[in-house]
C-alpha positions in Angstrom: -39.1 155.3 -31.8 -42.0 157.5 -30.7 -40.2 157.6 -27.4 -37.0 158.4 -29.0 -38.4 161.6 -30.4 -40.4 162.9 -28.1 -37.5 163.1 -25.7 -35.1 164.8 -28.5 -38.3 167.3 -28.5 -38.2 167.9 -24.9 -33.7 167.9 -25.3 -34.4 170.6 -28.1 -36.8 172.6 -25.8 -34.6 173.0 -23.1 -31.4 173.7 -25.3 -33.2 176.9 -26.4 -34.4 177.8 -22.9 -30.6 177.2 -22.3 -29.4 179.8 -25.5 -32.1 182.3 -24.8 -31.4 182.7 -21.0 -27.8 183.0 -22.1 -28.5 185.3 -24.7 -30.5 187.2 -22.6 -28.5 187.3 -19.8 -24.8 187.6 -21.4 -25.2 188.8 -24.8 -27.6 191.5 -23.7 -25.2 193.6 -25.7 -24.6 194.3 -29.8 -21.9 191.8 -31.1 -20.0 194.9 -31.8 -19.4 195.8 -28.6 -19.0 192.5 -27.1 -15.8 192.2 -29.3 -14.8 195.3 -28.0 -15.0 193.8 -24.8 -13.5 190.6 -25.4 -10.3 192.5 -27.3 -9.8 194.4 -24.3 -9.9 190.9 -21.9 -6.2 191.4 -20.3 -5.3 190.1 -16.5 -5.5 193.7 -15.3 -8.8 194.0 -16.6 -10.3 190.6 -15.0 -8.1 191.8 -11.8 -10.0 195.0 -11.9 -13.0 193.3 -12.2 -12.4 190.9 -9.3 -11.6 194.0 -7.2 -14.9 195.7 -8.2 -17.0 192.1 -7.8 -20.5 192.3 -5.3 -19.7 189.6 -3.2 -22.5 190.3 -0.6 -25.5 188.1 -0.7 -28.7 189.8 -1.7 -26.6 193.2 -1.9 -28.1 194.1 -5.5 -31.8 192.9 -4.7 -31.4 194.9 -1.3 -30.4 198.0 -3.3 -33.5 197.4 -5.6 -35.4 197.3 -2.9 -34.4 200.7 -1.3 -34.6 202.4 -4.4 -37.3 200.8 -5.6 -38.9 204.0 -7.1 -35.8 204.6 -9.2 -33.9 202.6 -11.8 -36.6 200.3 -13.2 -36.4 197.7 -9.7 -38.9 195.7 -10.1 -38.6 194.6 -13.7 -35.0 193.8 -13.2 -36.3 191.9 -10.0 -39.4 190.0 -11.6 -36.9 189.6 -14.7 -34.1 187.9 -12.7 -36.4 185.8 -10.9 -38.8 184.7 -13.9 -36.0 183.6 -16.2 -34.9 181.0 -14.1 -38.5 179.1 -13.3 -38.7 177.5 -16.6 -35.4 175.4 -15.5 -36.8 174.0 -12.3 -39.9 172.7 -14.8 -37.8 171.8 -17.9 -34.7 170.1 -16.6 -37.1 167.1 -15.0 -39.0 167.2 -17.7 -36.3 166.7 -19.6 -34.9 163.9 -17.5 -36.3 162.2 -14.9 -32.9 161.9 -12.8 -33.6 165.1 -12.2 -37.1 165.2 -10.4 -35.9 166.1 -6.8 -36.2 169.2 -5.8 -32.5 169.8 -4.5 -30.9 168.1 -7.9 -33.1 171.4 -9.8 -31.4 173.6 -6.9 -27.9 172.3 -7.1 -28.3 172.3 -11.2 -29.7 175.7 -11.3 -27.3 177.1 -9.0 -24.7 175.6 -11.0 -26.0 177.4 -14.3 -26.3 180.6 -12.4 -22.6 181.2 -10.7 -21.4 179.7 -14.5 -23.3 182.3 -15.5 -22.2 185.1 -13.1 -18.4 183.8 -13.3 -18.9 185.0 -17.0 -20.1 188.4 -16.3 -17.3 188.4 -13.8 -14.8 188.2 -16.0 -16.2 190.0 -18.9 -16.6 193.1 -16.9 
């Protein structure tokens, strides 16, 4: 039983890793203005969006880079990369399936595209 409940602990803890990373990440905005956003969701707009889409690796961290003493680069660096090193330590901790380091890489590359297919499509 003791088992049991540790590992619903360890479940719980990486759920709301899970919801804050997506909050933080997705929901950045008011809920007001997400539903604004989310009214306006038509094919043009997604089309649009696709149109307007970085699709060159390391073309955002690049620009951070070269305009590094503008635009607050380093904390939106250090904040991209630091919100994503608590899932290569909580996902095996959570279960041990996970423990090699290219199941945490294909995982957390997984939650990251989900997560940029959503901003995607909601811009």
């Amino acid at each position: 039983m003791q088992k049991q409940k540790r590992e619903n602990i360890r479940r719980a803890v990486f759920l709301i890793y899970l919801m804050l990373t997506i909050r933080l990440i997705i929901f950045k905005y008011p809920f007001a203005d997400l539903k604004e956003i989310m009214d306006t969701w038509q094919s043009g707009v997604i089309l649009r969006g696709l149109e307007t889409a970085n699709f060159r690796l390391f073309k955002t961290v690049r620009m951070y880079i070269v305009y590094r003493d503008r635009l607050n680069s380093f904390e939106n660096l250090f904040g991209n990369v630091a919100i994503f090193i608590p899932f290569g330590a909580l996902l095996p901790w959570v279960d041990s399936r996970f423990a090699a380091w290219w199941k945490v890489l294909v995982n957390a590359f997984l939650f990251v595209a989900g997560i940029e297919v959503f901003q995607l499509f909601s811009s």
